[in-house]
C-alpha positions in Angstrom: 10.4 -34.6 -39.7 7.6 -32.3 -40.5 8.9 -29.2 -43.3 6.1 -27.4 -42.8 6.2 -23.9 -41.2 2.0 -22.4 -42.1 1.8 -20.7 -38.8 5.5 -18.8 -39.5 5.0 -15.4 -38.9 9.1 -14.3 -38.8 11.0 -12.7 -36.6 11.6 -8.8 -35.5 14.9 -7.2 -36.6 17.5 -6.3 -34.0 16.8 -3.8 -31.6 19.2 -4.4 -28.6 20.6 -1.4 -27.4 22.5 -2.7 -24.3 23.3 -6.5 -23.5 24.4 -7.6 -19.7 27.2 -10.2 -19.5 29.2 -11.3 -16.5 32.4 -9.8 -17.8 31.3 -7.3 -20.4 28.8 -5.6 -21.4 27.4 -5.3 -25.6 26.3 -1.8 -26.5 25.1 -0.4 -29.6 27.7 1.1 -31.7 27.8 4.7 -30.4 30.7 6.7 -32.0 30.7 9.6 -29.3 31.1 7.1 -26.8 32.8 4.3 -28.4 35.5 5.7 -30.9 38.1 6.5 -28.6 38.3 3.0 -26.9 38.3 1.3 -30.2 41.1 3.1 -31.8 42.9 2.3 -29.0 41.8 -1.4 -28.8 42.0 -2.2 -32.6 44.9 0.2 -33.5 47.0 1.6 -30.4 49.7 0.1 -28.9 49.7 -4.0 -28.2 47.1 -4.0 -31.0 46.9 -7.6 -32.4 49.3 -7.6 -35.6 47.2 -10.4 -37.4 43.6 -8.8 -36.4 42.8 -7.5 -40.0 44.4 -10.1 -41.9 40.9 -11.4 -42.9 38.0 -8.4 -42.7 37.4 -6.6 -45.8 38.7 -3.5 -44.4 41.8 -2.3 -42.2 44.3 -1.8 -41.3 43.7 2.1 -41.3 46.2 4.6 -41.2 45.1 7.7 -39.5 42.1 7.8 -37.0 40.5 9.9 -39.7 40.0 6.6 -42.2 39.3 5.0 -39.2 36.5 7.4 -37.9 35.3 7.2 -41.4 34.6 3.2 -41.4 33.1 3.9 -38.0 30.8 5.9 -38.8 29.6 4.0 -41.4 28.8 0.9 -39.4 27.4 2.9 -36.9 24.5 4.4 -39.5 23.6 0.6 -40.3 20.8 -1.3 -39.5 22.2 -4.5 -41.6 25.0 -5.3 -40.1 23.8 -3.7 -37.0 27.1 -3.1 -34.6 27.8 -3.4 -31.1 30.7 -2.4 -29.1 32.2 -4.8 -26.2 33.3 -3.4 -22.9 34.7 -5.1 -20.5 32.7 -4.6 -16.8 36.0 -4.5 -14.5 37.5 -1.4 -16.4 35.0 0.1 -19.1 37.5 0.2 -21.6 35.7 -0.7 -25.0 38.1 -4.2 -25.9 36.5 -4.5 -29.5 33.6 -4.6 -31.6 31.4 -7.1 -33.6 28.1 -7.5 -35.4 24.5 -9.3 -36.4 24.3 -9.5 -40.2 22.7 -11.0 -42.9 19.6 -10.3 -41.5 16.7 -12.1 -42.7 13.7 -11.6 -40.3 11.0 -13.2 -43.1 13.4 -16.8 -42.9 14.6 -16.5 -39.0 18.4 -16.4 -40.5 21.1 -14.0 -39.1 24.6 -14.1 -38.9 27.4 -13.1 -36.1 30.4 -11.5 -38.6 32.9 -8.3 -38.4 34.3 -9.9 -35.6 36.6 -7.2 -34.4 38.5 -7.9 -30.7 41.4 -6.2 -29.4 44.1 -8.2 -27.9 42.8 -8.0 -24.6 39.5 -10.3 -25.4 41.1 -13.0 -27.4 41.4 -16.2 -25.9 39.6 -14.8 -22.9 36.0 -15.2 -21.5 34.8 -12.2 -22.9 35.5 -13.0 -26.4 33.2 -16.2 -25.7 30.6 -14.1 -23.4 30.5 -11.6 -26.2 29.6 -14.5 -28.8 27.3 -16.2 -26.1 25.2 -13.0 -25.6 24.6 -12.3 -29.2 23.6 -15.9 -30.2 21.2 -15.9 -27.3 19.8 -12.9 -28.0 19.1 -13.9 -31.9 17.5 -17.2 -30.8 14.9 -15.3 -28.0 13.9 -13.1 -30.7 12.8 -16.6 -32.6 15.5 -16.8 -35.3 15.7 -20.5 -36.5 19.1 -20.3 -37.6 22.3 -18.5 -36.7 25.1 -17.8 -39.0 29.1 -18.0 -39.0 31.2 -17.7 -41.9 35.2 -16.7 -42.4 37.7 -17.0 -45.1 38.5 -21.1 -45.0 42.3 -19.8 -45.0 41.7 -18.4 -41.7 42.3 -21.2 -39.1 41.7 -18.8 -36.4 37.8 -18.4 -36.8 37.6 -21.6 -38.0 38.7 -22.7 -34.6 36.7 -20.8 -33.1 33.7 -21.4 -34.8 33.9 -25.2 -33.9 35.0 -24.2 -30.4 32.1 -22.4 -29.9 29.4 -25.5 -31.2 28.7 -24.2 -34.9 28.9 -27.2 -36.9 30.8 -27.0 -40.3 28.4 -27.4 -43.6 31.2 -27.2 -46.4 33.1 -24.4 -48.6 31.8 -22.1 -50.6 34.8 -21.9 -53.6 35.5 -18.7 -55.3 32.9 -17.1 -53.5 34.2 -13.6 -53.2 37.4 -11.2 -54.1 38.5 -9.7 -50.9 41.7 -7.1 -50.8 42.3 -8.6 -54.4 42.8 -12.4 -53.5 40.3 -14.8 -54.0 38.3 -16.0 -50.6 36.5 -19.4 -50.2 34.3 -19.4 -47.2 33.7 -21.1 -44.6 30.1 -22.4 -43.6 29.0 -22.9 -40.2 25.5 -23.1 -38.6 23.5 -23.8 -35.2 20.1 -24.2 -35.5 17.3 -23.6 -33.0 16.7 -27.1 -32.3 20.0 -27.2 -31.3 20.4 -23.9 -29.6 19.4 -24.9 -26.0 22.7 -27.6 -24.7 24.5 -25.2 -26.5 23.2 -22.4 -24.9 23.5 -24.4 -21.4 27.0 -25.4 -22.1 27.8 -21.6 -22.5 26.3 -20.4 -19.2 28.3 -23.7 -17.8 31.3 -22.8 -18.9 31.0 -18.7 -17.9 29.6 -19.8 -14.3 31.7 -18.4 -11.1 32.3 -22.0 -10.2 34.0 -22.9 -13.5 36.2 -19.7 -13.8 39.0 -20.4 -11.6 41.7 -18.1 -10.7 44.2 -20.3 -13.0 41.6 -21.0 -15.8 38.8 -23.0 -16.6 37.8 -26.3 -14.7 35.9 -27.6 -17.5 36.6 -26.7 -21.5 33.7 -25.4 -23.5 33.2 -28.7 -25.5 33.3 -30.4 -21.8 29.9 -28.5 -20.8 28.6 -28.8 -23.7 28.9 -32.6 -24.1 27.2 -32.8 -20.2 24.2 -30.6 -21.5 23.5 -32.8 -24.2 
């Protein structure tokens, strides 16, 4: 296979203020709009107990710290933010990012995964995903990121769930809250972008979303769009 890339010209940086899913909805990080719905989602009542375990940051202890960290990511263009809310009730369920963004190389990364209880291990957690990786391939990237603490089975899973493929551990590759983190390395490239793409749409379609689950898992559609 050919290397060479003389006609490359790179990719634009992210731009996306609103992304249309079937069950929710990505919208630029807006802390006027979006702070409320997040404090409630990521530190209210029923807030997932294990959700900060990983991140760098969190668990905060007054809205105050929390408004703080906010803030910040909303002033970024690298990681550039977007809130989730889900279509059926607009409440804002959780909040996630592009990063590592390198338009000259057509590399970016999904990270800060951030979803309330009310997205995980639903179809909007995977829509959420699903948008964002499409939109980074239709702008041209060649490559799209994932990486997570390898003590953190949950991301892992999900990762692989989701079609990144695995390309090894990073050891010793950062101090995070004051313990050592190796990370995880996954990866799907353009080339491989369209069945996986396909088996997404698959598996979010009306006809596989039945009232008592899915019909067909995520791997399932993706192995028939192969």
């Amino acid at each position: 296979m050919s290397t060479s890339l003389a006609d490359w010209k790179g990719v634009p940086a992210p731009t996306a203020q609103l992304l249309e899913g079937r069950f929710i909805r990505l919208e630029k990080l807006d802390t006027a709009r979006h702070a409320d719905g997040l404090w409630q989602a990521l530190e209210g009542p029923g807030a997932d107990p294990k959700l900060w375990d990983y991140l760098p940051y969190g668990p905060f202890a007054d809205r105050a710290a929390f408004d703080v960290w906010l803030n910040k990511h909303a002033r970024n263009s690298d990681p550039y933010f977007f809130s989730v809310i889900d279509r059926a009730s607009g409440d804002v369920q959780g909040i996630f990012s592009l990063m590592s963004i390198f338009p000259e190389h057509g590399r970016i990364e999904i990270g800060h995964v951030t979803f309330g209880a009310s997205m995980q291990r639903s179809p909007k957690s995977t829509e959420a995903v699903y948008l964002l990786a499409k939109y980074a391939f239709d702008q041209g990237n060649r490559r799209l990121e994932w990486k997570c603490n390898n003590a953190n089975g949950r991301s892992k899973y999900a990762a692989e769930r989701l079609g990144f493929s695995f390309e090894g551990v990073f050891r010793q590759h950062m101090v995070v809250k004051g313990n050592n983190r190796d990370t995880a390395w996954y990866s799907i490239l353009d080339s491989e972008w369209p069945a996986i793409g396909a088996g997404f749409e698959a598996w979010l379609s009306e006809a596989n979303q039945a009232d008592d689950g899915q019909v067909k898992s995520l791997a399932q559609c993706r192995r028939q769009a192969l």
